[in-house]
N, C-alpha and C positions, 0 to 999 in steps of 0.2 A: 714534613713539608718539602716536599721538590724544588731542586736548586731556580728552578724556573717561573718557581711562585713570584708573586709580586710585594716587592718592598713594605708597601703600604698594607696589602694585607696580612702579611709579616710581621708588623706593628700592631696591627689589630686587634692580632690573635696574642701579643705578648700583653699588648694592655688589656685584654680580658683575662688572661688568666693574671695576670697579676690584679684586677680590680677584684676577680672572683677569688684572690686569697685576702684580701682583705675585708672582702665581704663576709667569707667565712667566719670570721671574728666577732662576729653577732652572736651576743648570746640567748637575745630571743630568735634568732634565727634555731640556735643550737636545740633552746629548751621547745620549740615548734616540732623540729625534727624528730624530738625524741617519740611522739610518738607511732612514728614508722616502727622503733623498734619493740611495740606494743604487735604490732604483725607478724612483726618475723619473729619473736616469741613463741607467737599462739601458733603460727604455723607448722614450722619445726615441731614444737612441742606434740602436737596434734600427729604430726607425719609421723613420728616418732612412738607415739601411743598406739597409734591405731596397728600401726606395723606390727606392731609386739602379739593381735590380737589372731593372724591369722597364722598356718601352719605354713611352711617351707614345703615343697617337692619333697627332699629329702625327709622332713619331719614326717611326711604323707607315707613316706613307704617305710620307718620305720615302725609306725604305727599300724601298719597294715600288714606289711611283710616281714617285718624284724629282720632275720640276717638271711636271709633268704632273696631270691632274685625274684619269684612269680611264684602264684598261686592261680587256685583254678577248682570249680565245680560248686564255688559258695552257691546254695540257692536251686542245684538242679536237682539234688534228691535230698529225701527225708527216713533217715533210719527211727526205727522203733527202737523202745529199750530191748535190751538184753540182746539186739543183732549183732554176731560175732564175725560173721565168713565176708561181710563188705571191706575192713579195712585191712585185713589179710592178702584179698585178693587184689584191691588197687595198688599198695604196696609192691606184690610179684608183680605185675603191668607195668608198675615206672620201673621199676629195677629192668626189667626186658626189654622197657626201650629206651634205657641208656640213660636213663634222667640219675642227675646225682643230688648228693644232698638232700635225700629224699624226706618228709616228713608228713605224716597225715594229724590233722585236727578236727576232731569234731565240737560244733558250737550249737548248744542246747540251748534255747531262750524259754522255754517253760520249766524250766526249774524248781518247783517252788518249794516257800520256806514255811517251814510247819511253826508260821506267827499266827496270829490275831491282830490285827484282820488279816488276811491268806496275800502275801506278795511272791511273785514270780522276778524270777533275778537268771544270771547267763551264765549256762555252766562250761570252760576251753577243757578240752580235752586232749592233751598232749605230752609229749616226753620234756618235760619242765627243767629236770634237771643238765639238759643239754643246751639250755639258756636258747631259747629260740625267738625270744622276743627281750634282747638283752637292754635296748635302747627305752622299753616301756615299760614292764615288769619287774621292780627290784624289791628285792626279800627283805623286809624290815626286822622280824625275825621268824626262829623256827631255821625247817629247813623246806627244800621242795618235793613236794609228793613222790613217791616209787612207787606205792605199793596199790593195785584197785582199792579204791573208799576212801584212798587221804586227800585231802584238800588242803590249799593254800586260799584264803580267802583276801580281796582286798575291801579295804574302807571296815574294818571288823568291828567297831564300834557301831557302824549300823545294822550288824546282823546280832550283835552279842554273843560273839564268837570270839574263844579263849584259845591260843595253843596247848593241847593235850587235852581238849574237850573233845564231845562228839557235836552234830550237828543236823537234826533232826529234820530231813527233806520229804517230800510226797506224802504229808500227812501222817510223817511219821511212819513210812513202811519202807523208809529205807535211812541210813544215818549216813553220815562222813565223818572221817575222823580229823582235826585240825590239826596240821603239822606243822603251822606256820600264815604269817601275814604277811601280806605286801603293798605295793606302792603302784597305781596303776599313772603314770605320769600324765598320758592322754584325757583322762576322762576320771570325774568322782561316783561313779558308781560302783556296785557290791556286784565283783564279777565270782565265780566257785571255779579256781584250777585245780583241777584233778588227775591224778595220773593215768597213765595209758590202763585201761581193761577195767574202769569203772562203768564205764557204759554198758559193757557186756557184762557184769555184773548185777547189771538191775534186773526186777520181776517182768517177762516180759506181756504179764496179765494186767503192768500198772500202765497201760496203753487204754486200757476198758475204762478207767476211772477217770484218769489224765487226758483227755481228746487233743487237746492241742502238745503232750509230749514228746519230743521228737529231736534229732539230733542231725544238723547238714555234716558234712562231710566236705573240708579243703585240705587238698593236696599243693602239699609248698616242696618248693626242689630249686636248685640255684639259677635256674632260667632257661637252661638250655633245650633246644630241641623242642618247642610249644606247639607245631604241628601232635611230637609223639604223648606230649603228655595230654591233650585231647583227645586223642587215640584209646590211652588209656586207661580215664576215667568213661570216656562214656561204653567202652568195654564191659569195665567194673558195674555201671548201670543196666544195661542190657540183660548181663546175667542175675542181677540181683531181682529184675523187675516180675521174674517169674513168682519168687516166693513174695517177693512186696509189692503188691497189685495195685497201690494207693501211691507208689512213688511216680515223678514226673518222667517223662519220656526223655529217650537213649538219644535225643535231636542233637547231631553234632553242633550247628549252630546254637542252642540255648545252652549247651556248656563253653564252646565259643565267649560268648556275652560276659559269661564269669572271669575271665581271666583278667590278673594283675600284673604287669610287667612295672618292673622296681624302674627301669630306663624312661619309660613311659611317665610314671609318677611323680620320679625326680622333674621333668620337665612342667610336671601340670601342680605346679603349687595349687593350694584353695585360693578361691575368689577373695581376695584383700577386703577388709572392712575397711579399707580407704574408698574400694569402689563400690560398697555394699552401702558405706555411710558417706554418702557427699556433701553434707553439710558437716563432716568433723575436717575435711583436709580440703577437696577439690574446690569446692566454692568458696571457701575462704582464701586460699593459696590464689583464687582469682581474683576475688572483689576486696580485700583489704588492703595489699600494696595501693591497688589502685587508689579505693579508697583513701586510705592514710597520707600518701602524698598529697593528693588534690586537696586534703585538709590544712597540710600543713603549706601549699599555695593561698589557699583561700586566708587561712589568718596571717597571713605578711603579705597580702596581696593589697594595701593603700600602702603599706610602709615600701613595699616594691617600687610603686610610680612614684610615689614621692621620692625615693633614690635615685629611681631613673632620671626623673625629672631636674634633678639638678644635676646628675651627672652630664647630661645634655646638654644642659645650661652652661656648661664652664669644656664644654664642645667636645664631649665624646658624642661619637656614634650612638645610638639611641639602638641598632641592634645590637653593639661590641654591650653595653649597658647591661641588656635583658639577657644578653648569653652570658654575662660573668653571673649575673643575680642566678641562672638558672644553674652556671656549674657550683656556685656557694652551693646553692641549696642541695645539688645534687653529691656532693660531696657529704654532707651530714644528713642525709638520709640512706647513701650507700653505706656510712660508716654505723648508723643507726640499725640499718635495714642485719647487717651481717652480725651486730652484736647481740642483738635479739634470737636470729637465731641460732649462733653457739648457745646460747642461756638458753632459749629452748629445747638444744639440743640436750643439755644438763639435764631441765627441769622432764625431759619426758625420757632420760633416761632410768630417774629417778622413779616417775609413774609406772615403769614398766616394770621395779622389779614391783611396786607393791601389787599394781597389774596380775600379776606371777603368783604371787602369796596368794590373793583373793580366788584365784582360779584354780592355782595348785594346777597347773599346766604349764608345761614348758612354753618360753617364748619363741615369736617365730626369729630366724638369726638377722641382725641389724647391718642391711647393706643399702647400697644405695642413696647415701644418704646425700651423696655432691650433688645429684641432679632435683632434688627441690630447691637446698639453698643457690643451686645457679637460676634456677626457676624464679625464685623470690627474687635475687638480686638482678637480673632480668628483666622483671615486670617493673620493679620501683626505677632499673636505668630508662626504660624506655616510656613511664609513666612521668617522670620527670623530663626527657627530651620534648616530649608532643605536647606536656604541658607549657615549657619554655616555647616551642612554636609558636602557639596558638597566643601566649604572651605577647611574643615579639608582634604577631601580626595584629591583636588587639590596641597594641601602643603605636603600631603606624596608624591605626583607623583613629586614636583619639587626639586632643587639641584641635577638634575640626572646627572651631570657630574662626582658629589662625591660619586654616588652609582656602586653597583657591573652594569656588562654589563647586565645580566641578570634581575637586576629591572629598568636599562635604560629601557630595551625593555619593561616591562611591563608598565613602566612610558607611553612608547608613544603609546603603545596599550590600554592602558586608552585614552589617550586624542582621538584617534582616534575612539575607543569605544563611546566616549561622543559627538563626532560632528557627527558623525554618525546616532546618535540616536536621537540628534536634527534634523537635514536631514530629515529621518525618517518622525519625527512628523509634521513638516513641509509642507510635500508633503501631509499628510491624511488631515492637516488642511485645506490645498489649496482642496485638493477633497472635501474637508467637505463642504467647501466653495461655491464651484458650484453647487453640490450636492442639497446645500441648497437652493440659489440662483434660480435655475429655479423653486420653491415651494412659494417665494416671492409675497402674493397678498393684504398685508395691509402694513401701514406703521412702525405699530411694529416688524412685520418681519422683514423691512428692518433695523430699527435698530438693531434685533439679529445680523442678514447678517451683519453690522459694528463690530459689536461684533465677530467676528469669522473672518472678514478679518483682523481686528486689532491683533489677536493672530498669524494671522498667518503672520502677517507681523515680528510680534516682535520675533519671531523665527529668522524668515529671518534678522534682525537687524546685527549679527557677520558677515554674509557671503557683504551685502550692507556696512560694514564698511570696509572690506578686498578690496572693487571695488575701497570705496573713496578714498581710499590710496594710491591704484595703478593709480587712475586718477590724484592724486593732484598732482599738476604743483611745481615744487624745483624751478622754477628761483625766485635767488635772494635768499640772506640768511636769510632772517626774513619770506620767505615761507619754506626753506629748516628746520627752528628751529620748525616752527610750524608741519610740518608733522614727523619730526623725534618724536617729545613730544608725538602728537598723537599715533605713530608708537609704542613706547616703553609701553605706558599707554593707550591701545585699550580697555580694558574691562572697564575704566570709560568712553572715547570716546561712549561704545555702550551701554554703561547703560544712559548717558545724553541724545543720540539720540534718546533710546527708552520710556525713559518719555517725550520728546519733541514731539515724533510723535502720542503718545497715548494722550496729550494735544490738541494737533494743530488739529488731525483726528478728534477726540470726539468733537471742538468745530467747527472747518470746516463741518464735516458732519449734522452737527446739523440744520446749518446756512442753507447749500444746502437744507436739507430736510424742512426747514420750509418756505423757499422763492419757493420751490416747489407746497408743498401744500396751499402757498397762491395764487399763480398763478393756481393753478387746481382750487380752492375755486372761484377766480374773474372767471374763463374762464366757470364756472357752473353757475354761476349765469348772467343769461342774463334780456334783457327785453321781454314783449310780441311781441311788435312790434317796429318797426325801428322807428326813428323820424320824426313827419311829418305822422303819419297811424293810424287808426282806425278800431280795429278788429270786424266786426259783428258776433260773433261765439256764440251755444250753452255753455252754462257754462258748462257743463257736460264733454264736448269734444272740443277742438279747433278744431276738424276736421268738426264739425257739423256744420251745417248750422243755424244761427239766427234763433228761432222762429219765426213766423209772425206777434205776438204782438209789437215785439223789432222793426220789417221795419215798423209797422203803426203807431207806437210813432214817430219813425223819418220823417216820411212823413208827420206827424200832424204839427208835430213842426218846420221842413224847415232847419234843421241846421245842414245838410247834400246834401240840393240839388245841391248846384254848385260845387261843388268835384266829380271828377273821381272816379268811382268803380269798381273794377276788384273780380270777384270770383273764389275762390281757387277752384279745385276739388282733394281729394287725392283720388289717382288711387287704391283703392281698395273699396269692398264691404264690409259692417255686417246684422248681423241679426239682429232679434229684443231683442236680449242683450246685443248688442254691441261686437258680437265675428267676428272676423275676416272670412269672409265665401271665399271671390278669394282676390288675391294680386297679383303685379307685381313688379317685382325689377331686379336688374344688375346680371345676372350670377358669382353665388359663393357671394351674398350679400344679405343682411335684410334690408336695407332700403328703405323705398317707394318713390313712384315718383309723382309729380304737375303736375298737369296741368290748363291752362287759356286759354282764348281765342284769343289772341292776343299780338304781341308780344309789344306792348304797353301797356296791360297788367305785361307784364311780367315788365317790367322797371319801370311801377307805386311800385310794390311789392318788387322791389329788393334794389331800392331808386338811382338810377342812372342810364343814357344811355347804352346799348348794343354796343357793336362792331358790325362793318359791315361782321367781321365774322360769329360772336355769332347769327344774325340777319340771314343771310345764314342759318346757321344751324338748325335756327328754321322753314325756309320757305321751305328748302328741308325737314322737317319733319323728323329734328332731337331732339337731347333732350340735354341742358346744366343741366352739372355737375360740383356741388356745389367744388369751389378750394380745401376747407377745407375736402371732402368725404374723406372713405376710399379708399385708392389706386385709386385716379382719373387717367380716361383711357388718351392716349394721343390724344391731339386736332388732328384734320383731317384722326379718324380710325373711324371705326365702330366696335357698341358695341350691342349684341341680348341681349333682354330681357327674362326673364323669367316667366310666369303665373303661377303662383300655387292656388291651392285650397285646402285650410290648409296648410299644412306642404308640401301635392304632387304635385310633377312640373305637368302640365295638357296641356302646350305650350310651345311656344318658337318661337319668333319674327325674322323676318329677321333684316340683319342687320340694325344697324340704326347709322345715322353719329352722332358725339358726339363733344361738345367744352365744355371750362373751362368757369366760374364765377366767380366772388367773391361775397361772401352776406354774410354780419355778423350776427351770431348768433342771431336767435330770436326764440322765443318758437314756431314760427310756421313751423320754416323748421326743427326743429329738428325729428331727426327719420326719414331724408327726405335727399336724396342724389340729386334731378336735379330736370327739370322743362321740358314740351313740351307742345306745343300747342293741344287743346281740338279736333281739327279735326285729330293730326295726333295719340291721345289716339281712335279717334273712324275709322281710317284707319286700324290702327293695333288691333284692336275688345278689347281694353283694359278693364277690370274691370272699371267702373265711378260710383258714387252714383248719383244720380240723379241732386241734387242742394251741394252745397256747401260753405262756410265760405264766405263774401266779405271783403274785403280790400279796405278803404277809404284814400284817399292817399293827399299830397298836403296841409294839414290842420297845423296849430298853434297851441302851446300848448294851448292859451285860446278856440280856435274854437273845440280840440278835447277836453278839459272837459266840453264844452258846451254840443256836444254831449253826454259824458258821461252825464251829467246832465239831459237831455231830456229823456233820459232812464228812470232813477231813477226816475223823478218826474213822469212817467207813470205806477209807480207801480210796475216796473221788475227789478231784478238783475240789477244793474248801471256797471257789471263787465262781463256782455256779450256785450258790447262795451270796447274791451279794447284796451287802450290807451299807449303810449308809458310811461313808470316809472322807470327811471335808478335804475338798482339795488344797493344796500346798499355794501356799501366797505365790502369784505371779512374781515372775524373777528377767525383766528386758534383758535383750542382749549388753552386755558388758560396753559395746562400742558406742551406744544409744546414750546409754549413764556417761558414759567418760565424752560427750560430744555437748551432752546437753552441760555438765559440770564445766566444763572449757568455755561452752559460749558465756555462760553465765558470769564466769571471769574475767573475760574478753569484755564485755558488757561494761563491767564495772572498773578494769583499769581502766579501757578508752575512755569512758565517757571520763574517768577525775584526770587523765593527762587532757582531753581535748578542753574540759574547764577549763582549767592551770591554765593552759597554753591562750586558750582565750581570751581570759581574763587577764594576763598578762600583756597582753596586743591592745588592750582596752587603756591601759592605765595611763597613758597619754591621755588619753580624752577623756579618762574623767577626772584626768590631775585637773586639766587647761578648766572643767567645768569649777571644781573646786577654787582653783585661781581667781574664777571673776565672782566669785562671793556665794556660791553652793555648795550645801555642808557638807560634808564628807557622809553623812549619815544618806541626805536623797542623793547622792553619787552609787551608794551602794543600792539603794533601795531601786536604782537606774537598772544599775546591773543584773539588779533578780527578775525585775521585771522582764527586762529581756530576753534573760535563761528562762522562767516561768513559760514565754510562749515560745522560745525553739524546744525549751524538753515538750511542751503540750503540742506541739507542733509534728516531734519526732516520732511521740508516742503513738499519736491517731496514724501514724504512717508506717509504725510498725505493728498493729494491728492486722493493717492491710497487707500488708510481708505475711503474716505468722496463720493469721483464721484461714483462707481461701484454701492453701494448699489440704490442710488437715479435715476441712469440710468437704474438699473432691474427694478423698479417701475413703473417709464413710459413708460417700455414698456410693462409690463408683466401685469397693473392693468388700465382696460379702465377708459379713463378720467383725467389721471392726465398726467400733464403737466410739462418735465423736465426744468429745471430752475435754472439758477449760479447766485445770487445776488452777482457780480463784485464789486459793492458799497461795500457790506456787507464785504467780504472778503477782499477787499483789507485794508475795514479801519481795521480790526483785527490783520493782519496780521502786517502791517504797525506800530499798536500799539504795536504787542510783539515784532518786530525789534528794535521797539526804545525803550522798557522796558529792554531787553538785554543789548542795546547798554549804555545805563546810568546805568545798572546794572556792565557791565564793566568795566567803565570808572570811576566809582563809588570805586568800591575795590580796580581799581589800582591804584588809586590818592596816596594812600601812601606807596606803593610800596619803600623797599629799600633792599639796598645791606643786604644780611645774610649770 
């Protein structure tokens, strides 16, 4: 205060803070505020969880780079087995142009391991014992490979791999020998380190059987001089590419593109699951302060004027008044708001390590952490100032019976002014809203899109509590007591509905969105082929035809001859790079069409009989379409086809009659809308590759990894026979589980502190009811009724939060699959009715006359 202040305001400001310390002394002020620090709990907690979930810069290049400064050439060639003169020669290159620290690795991703059914796993190849990735690789035991053919494996329990075992790779035509296990900290998968000169070791004939076997080539060195070391890999390329004709080009720019600089890395952390998942921190760290304060205005908001009111009375200033009630209040929500989040900062430091256990990943490191809790305590200082404004100017607009006619009128041209301009903001939101909505194509989006329907709901909140009012049924007096209470005390009625539906939506929509994307995750992950089938397909392509090695293995071996076999042909052609040269597909559609030979064919591959329809339609030289296509035509029309070459239509078929299917998803009709027989693909002069995939049908799981087995022990790929392998249960991102679990708690304290608190701000009024001769039993029965229709009130409004976003998803992002876990939701929902309900029944158990 400037010595030049004035006296009086001087006084002012002392009898407000001294009314706003004795104001403070409220204990249902106290017990209101508490649940601000239901906020800064969840917040913290959340900030704190999710952080843990993404990697550091550093974390990034140790992972990547280990002790090393940059790397370079991941990606631009591909060595055969047993090629020796490439990593010799890149090696003398960097040593020539000064690079130090010099290290070469090669990383094999067709690996595979001589199991049933046939899995491909990542083989590093490097001087291991020089610790070059010390920060990610630690030796559990054993020791680390020296010699060609020793391996260190990690995750060994998933390969059933022993130290001083062997380990039977390529079908068995080549072993490693186990020296040792480890610990891959980044990641839980079954990587094979091997020492230097096992690559060159291998047959370089197991290239013929293996098509996709192959090993890239990174050069790590301590960073210096990254002009020379692309110099010197694409040297090392150039000269290699004469004997390896199939490697990529010496393009200095595409070995460019590979490079990792450790400086660079450090600066580029990964994309934080805070900004990945905006309903676990960003939106809440926005709308619950606010929230929560204006909750706990609204339930001391009659006990507010009634204070004020007689403070006035006995001649304070009527703003000195609403400024002390608002520094009370704003004192035990700042002290609320901060102690939440210490205790959330505990509770998600605790999350994080179990976080840590479940992933078996290191966490990312915990900084950062001053600028949310000033964030938090921030929004509740400033959500409490503008709410005291808006107080103070409400309490000069009211008593207008006792004012001139003249600030009557002004009095209601305020209010009018104010609902107007909620209206207003309301409608932009709702535009905002759709605006946004059609721009919807991940699932972070769609939580912003909850994030902005929720605001606009909560606008909407005073105008949905005016409806309930006028809906709610008076018969009988203990309905008539409950909507009069409500009636007279609406702005705590729509401050409790609007913390309750910003709980219920944020933890409903959560739920919807993660039962979602687990059902897009399960309905993506298919198997190769149905049960009971065996696929003969180039490994390169399922559309390709088995080599000819693959049918003389099986015709040696016999463990295929009394099964049926039907060959696929997909109705279009490539060239010799495999680019798409004619295709034929359904007018206004991309996916391609089957064809077999027979409609016996057709029902070996589909895994079940044809209708005597479906059987018609194939003999009249029709075509069935797949139930699940897009937009399947209706059964008994005819549908033209279309030919293009490339991208240009070049024909167009007459009509052709159409019927439905069912076939469940398998990797081979994907990208594939229907099925016709081969003579009526070569009536209508269809695009055909000449031979095509076969389908072994009729078989046992033991009798198809026998097959699969016959392969393998001939040398070739064990996984251009493939076989039916149910895929592994969907697994959501970690961040999704740990957001949707938070809200769900968030849910369920708020709503039993906002009860409490309510119910508490109640007990006046329904002591005074009790007092004039009403029993304490329909006092209570007052009370539920009234919660009955703010929870039924909240719910229909969190509905409207939670469905909209997850229904633009599925329809606006291909692939995912919309989805209501009814389980889910009823048991949460079920839980906060009855955390209410005992929260109720709870405060008014002592309930008496006052």
């Amino acid at each position: 205060m400037t010595p030049t202040a004035s006296p009086a305001l001087v006084a002012q400001v002392r009898l407000g803070l001294r009314l706003a310390r004795r104001l403070a002394r409220s204990r249902e002020l106290a017990r209101s505020a508490s649940i601000v620090l239901v906020a800064g709990l969840f917040v913290m907690a959340m900030f704190v969880s999710l952080r843990a979930l993404s990697l550091s810069g550093e974390q990034v290049a140790q992972r990547d780079l280990g002790r090393f400064g940059a790397s370079i050439g991941y990606g631009s060639i591909v060595l055969p087995p047993g090629e020796s003169r490439f990593v010799p020669d890149l090696r003398g290159r960097a040593a020539g142009a000064g690079l130090t620290d010099v290290e070469v690795m090669l990383s094999a991703s067709g690996m595979q391991i001589a199991t049933v059914p046939a899995r491909d796993v990542s083989m590093l190849e490097t001087a291991w014992q020089l610790s070059p990735y010390p920060d990610r690789y630690q030796l559990l035991s054993g020791r680390w490979p020296s010699q060609p053919g020793e391996v260190v494996v990690t995750e060994p329990a998933d390969l059933a791999a022993t130290v001083g075992g062997d380990l039977p790779v390529l079908g068995g035509k080549a072993s490693l020998r186990v020296v040792g296990t480890a610990d891959d900290r980044f990641a839980r998968t079954s990587n094979l380190l091997v020492a230097p000169g096992t690559w060159t070791a291998l047959d370089a004939n197991l290239a013929e059987g293996f098509p996709l076997l192959g090993a890239q080539p990174i050069l790590l060195w301590s960073g210096n001089d990254v002009l020379g070391a692309v110099a010197a890999f694409s040297g090392a390329v150039r000269d290699a590419k004469p004997r390896l004709p199939d490697t990529a080009s010496a393009d200095l720019g595409l070995v460019e593109d590979t490079q990792l600089i450790r400086a660079q890395l450090v600066l580029q952390p990964e994309r934080t699951w805070i900004a990945r998942s905006p309903a676990g921190y960003t939106l809440p760290s926005l709308l619950l302060p606010v929230a929560m304060v204006l909750l706990v205005f609204g339930l001391n908001d009659r006990r507010f004027r009634r204070t004020t009111d007689r403070l006035v009375a006995v001649g304070v200033h009527r703003s000195t008044a609403t400024a002390a009630m608002t520094l009370a209040t704003l004192a035990w929500c700042t002290a609320a708001a901060a102690a939440g989040a210490l205790a959330g900062t505990g509770i998600g430091l605790a999350t994080r390590t179990f976080i840590a256990r479940v992933r078996d990943m290191p966490s990312a490191p915990l900084d950062g952490l001053a600028a949310p809790m000033l964030r938090l305590l921030a929004m509740v200082v400033v959500t409490c100032v503008c709410t005291g404004i808006v107080t103070a100017l409400r309490s000069r607009q009211g008593k207008v019976a006792r004012r001139p006619r003249s600030a009557v009128k002004l009095a209601w041209a305020g209010k009018l002014l104010s609902r107007d301009t909620r209206h207003i903001v309301a409608v932009i939101a709702w535009c905002a809203t759709v605006a946004y909505g059609v721009r919807v194509d991940s699932p972070a989006q769609a939580m912003i899109l909850t994030g902005l329907i929720t605001i606009a709901v909560l606008l909407s909140v005073p105008d949905v509590v005016d409806v309930m009012l006028r809906v709610f049924p008076e018969h009988g007096p203990r309905r008539r007591l409950a909507r009069r209470q409500l009636t007279g005390d609406r702005r705590r009625a729509a401050a409790v509905i609007a913390v309750l539906t910003v709980l219920m939506g944020a933890s409903t929509s959560s739920l919807v969105l993660l039962d979602t994307m687990i059902r897009t995750l399960d309905a993506q992950a298919y198997p190769e082929v149905l049960p009971g089938q065996v696929m003969l397909a180039d490994r390169a392509s399922i559309t390709w035809p088995a080599p000819t090695p693959v049918l003389r293995a099986l015709e040696a071996s016999g463990k295929a001859d009394q099964f049926p076999r039907a060959e696929l042909r997909y109705l279009f052609t490539t060239d010799a790079r495999g680019a798409t040269t004619r295709s034929v597909t359904r007018d206004n559609h991309h996916g391609s069409l089957l064809a077999v030979a027979t409609a016996q064919d057709v029902e070996q591959i589909i895994g079940h009989p044809l209708e005597s329809a479906q059987r018609t339609t194939l003999s009249n030289g029709g075509l069935l379409i797949w139930a699940d296509a897009p937009h399947p035509p209706v059964e008994g029309t005819t549908i033209h086809l279309t030919v293009k070459e490339g991208d240009k239509p070049i024909g167009r078929t007459p009509g052709v009659p159409v019927a439905v299917v069912d076939v469940p998803l398998v990797e081979w009709r994907v990208g594939t809308d229907g099925i016709m027989l081969s003579s009526t693909a070569q009536t209508l002069q269809l695009p055909a590759p000449p031979a095509g995939p076969q389908i072994i049908s009729g078989v046992t799981e033991a009798q198809a990894k026998a097959i699969q087995e016959a392969v393998a022990s001939a040398g070739l790929d064990a996984r251009m026979a493939r076989i039916h392998t149910p895929p592994s249960p969907p697994v959501p991102a970690v961040a999704i589980v740990v957001t949707a679990v938070g809200l769900a708690f968030l849910a369920l304290a708020g709503v039993l502190m906002a009860t409490r608190a309510q119910t508490r701000t109640l007990r006046g009024y329904l002591g005074r009811l009790i007092a004039i001769g009403v029993s304490p039993t329909w006092a209570r029965h007052v009370l539920l009724i009234q919660y009955g229709s703010i929870v039924a009130t909240s719910t229909l409004l969190s509905v409207v939060i939670a469905l909209p976003p997850t229904v633009v998803l599925a329809m606006q992002v291909s692939g995912f699959s919309f989805a209501i876990p009814w389980s889910q939701l009823a048991t949460l929902l079920a839980t906060i009715y009855l955390a209410v309900l005992l929260a109720v029944l709870r405060s008014t158990l002592s309930l008496r006359a006052t």
